[in-house]
Backbone bond lengths (Angstrom), bond angles and torsions (degrees), N, CA, C in turn:
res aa  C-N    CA-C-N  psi(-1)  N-CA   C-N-CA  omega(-1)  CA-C   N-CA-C  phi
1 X - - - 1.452 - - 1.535 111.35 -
2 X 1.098 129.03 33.68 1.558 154.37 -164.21 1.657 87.96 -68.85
3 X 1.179 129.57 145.34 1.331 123.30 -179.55 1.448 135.03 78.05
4 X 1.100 94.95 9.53 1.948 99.08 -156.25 1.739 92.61 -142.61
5 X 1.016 107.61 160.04 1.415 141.84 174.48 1.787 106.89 -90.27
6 X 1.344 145.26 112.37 0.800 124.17 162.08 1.945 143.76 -91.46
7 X 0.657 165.65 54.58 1.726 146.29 -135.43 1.943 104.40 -68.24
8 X 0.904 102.04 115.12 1.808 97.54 177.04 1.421 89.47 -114.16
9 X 1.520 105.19 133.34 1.481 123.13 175.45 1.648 115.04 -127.25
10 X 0.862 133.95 131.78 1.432 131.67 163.35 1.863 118.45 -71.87
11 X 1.344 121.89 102.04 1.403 129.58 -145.18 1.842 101.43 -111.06
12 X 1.337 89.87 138.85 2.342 94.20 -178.52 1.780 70.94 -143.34
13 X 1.493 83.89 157.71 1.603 121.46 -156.55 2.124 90.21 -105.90
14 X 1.189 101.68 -33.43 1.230 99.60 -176.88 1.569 133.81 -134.55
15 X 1.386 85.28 36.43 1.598 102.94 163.78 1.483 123.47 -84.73
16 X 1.675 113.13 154.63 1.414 115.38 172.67 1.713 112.15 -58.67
17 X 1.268 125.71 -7.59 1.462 126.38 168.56 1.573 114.77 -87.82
18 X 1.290 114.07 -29.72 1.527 127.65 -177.32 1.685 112.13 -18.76
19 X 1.617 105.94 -78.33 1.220 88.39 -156.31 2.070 105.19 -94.73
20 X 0.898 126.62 -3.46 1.959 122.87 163.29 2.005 92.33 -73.85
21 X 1.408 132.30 -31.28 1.333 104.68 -179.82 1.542 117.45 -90.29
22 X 1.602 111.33 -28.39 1.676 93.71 170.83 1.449 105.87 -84.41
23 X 0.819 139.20 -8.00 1.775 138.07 -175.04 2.027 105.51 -71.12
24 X 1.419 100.57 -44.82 1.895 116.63 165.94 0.913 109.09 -65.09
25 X 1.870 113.78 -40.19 1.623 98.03 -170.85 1.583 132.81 -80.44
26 X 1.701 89.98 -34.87 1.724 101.81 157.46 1.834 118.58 -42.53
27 X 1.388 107.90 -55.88 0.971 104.48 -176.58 1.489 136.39 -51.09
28 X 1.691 96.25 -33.68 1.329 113.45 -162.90 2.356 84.29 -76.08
29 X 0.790 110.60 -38.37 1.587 125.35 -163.66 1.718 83.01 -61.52
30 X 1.337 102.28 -54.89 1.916 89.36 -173.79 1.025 114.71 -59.82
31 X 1.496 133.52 -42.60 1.758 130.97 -171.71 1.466 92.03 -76.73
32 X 0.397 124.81 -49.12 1.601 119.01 -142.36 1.466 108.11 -102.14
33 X 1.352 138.35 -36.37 1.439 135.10 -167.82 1.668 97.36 -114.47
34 X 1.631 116.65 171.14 1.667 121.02 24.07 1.611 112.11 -87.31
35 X 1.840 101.43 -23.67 1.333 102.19 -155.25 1.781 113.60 -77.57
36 X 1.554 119.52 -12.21 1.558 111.55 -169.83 1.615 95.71 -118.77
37 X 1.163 112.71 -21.71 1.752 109.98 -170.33 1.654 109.46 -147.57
38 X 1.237 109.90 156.60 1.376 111.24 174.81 1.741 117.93 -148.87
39 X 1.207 120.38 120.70 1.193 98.61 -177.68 1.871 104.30 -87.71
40 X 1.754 115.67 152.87 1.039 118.06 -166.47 1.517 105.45 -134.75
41 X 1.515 110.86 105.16 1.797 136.65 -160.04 1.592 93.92 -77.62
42 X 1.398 124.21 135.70 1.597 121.44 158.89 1.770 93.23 -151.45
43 X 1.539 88.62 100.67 1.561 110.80 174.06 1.744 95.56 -67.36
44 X 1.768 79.61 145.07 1.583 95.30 -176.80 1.862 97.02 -156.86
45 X 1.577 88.13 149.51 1.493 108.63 -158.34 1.444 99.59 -98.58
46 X 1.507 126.05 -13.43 1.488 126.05 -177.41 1.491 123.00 -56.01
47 X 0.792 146.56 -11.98 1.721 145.57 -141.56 1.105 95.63 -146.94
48 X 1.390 130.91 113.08 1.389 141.94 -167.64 1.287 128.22 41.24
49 X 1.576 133.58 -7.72 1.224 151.70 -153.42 1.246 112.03 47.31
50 X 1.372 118.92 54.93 1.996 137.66 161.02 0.893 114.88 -68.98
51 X 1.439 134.62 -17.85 1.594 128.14 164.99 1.315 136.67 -124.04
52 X 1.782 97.30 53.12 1.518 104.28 -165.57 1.669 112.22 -69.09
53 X 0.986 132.22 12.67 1.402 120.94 -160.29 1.906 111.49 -103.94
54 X 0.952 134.85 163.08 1.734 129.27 -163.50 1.515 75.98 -71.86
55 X 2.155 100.06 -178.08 1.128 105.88 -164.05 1.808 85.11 -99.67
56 X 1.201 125.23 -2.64 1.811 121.02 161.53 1.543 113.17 -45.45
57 X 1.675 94.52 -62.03 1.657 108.49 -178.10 1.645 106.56 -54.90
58 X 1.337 107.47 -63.17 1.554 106.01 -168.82 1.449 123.03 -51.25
59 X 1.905 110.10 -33.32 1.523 112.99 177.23 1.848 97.73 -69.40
60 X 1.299 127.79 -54.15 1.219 125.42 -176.35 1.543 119.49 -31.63
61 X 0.887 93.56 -25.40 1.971 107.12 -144.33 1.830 100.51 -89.04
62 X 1.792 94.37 -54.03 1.520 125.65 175.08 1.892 91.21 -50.84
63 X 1.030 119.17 -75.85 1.466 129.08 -160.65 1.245 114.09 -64.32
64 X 1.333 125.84 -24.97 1.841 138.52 163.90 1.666 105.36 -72.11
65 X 1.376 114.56 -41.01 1.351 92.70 -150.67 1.436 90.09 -112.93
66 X 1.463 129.73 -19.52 1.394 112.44 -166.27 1.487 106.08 -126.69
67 X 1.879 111.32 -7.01 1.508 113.39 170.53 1.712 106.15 74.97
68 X 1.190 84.56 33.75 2.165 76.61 178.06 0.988 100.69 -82.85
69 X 1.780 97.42 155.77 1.295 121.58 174.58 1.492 120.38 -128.50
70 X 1.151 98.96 0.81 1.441 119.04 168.73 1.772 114.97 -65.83
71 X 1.375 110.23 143.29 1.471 108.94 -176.12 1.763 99.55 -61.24
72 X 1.528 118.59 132.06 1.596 109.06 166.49 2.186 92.52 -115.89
73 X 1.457 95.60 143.49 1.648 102.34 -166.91 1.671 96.63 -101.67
74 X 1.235 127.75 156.17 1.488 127.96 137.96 1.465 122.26 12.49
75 X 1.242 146.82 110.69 1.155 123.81 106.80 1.380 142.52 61.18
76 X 1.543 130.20 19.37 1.796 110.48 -150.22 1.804 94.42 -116.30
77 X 1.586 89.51 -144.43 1.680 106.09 -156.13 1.999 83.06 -125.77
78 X 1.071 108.41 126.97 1.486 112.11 174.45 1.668 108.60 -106.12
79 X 0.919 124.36 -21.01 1.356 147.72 169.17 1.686 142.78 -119.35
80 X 1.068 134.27 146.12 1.621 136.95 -167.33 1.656 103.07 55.22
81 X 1.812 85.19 -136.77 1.086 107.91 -175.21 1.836 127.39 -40.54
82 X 1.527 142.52 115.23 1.385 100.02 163.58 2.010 101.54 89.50
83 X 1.705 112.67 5.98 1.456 115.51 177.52 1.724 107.00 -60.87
84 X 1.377 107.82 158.19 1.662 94.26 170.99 1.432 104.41 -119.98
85 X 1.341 88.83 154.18 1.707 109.11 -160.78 1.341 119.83 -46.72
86 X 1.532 117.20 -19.12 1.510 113.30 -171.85 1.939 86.95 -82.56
87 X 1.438 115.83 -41.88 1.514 97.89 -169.26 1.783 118.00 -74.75
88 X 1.247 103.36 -15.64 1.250 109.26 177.57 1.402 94.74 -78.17
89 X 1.466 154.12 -45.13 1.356 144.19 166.46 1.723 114.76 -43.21
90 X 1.581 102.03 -36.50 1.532 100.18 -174.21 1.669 109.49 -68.85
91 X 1.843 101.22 -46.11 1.307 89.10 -160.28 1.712 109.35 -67.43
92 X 2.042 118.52 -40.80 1.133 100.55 168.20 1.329 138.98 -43.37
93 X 1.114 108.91 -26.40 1.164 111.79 -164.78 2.228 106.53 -77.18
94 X 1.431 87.60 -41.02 1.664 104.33 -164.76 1.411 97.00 -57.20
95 X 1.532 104.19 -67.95 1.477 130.74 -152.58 1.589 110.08 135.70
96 X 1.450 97.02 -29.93 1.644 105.91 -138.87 1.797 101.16 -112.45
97 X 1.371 102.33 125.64 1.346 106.71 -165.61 1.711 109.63 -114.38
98 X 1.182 108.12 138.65 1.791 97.31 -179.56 1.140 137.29 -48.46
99 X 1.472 145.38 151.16 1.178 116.57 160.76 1.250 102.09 -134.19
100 X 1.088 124.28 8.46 1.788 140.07 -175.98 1.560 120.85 -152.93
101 X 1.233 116.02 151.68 1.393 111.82 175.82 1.758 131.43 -51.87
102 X 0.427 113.07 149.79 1.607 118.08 -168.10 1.118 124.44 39.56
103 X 1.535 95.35 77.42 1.531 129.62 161.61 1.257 107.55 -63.07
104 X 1.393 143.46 151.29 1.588 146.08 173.68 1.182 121.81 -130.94
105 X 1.438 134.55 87.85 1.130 123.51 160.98 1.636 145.64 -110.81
106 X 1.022 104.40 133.65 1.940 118.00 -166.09 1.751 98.14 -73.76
107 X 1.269 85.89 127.75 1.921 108.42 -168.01 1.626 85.67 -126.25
108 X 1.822 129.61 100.64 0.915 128.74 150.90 1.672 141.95 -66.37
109 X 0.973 157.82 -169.01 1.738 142.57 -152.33 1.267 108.33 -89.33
110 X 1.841 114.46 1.13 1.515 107.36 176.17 1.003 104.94 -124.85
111 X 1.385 125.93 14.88 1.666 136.05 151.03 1.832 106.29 95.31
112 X 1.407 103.60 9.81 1.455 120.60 162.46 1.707 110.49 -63.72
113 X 1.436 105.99 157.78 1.177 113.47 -169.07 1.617 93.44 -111.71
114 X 1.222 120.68 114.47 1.350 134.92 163.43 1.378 129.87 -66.82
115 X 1.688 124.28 -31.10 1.135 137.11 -163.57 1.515 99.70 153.96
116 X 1.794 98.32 146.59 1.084 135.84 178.61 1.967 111.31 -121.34
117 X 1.218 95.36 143.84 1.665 87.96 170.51 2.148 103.14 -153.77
118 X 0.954 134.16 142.24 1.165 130.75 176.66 1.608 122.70 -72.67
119 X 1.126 124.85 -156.48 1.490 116.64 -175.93 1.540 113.30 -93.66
120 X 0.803 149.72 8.98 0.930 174.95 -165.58 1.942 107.83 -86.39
121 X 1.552 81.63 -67.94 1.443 105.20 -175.12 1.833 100.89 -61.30
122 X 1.200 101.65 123.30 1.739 92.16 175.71 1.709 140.65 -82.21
123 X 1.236 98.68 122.84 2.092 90.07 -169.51 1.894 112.82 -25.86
124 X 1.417 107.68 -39.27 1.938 114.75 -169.78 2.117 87.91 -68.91
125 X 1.356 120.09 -42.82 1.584 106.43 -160.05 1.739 90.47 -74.97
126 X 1.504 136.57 -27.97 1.569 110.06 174.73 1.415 114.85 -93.80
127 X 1.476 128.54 15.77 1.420 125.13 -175.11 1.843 96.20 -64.33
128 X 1.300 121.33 -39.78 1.254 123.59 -157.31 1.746 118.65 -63.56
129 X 1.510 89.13 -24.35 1.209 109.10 -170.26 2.046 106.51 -85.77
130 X 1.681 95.71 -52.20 1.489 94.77 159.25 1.792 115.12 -52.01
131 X 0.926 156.67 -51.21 1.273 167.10 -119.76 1.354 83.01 -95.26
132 X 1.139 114.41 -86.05 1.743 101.87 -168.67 1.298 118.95 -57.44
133 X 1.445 135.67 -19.29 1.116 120.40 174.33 1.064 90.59 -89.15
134 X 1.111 163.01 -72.83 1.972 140.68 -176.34 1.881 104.72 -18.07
135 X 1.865 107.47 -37.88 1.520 99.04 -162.82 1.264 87.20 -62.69
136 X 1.492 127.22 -68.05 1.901 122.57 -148.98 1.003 106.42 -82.90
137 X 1.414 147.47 47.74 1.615 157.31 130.84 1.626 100.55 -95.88
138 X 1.008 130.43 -27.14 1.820 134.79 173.03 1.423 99.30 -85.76
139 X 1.176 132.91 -37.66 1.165 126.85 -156.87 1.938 92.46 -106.57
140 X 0.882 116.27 -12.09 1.878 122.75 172.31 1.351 98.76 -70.99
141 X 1.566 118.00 -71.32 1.220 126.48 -173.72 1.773 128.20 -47.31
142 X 1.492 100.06 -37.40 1.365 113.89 159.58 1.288 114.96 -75.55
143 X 1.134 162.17 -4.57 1.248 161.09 143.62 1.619 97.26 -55.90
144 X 1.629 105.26 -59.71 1.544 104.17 -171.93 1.300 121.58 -44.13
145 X 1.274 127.15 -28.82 1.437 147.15 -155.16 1.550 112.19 -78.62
C-alpha cells in the first residue's frame, strides 16, 4: 500500500455506530481512493458480540446495504488473547488500543501510524485531516512528472 493513505478500522455489522461509520467510510473510499487512499475494514466479534456472522455474511451484508468498495478482511481478534499482527502494530505503535468497534487508524505512505481516534470520534471530523495528506501525495507525484 506504498503510496496511499490508509484508514484501518475495526468494523461490527451491528453496532449503534454501524451504519453513520460505514456510510462516511464508503464515502471517504469514493473521493479519495483506490489510487491515493484506502480505507481497510477487519470485522471483529470482540465488543459486545456485533459481528457474529461468517466473514461470507458480513461481506454480503456490507455490499447490499452500504455498497462498499473498500477492501473488508477476515474475521480476527484486535485485542488480548490471539490479537493480529497488523493491530498489535497499530496499537504499539499508537498507544491506543480498542475497546469498541470502530476504532480508526491513519496509516500514512510509510505505513506509520499517524493517529488513532475511537468511535466516538466521527469518520466526516478526520476526513480533513485525510484530505491533505491525499493533497501532498498528488501534489509529490506532480512535481515527479
Amino acid at each position: 500500500m506504498r503510496n496511499r493513505v490508509s484508514l484501518v478500522v475495526n468494523v461490527a455489522s451491528e453496532c449503534g455506530f454501524t451504519d453513520e461509520h460505514y456510510k462516511d467510510l464508503q464515502q471517504l473510499q469514493r473521493d479519495f481512493g483506490p489510487y491515493h487512499f484506502n480505507v481497510l475494514a477487519f470485522p471483529c466479534n470482540q465488543f459486545g458480540q456485533q459481528e457474529p456472522g461468517s466473514d461470507k455474511e458480513i461481506d454480503s451484508f456490507v455490499r447490499r446495504v452500504y455498497q462498499v468498495s473498500f477492501p473488508l478482511f477476515s474475521k480476527i481478534a484486535v485485542v488480548g488473547t490471539g490479537t493480529n499482527n497488523v493491530y498489535k502494530y497499530l496499537v504499539e505503535s499508537s498507544g491506543k488500543e480498542p475497546d469498541w468497534n470502530f476504532w480508526k487508524y491513519l496509516i500514512d505512505v510509510n505505513g506509520k501510524v499517524v493517529d488513532a481516534w475511537g468511535p466516538k470520534v466521527s469518520v466526516k471530523e478526520i476526513r480533513p485531516k485525510i484530505a491533505e495528506m491525499v493533497r501532498q501525495i498528488i501534489l509529490k507525484k506532480k512535481e515527479e512528472l
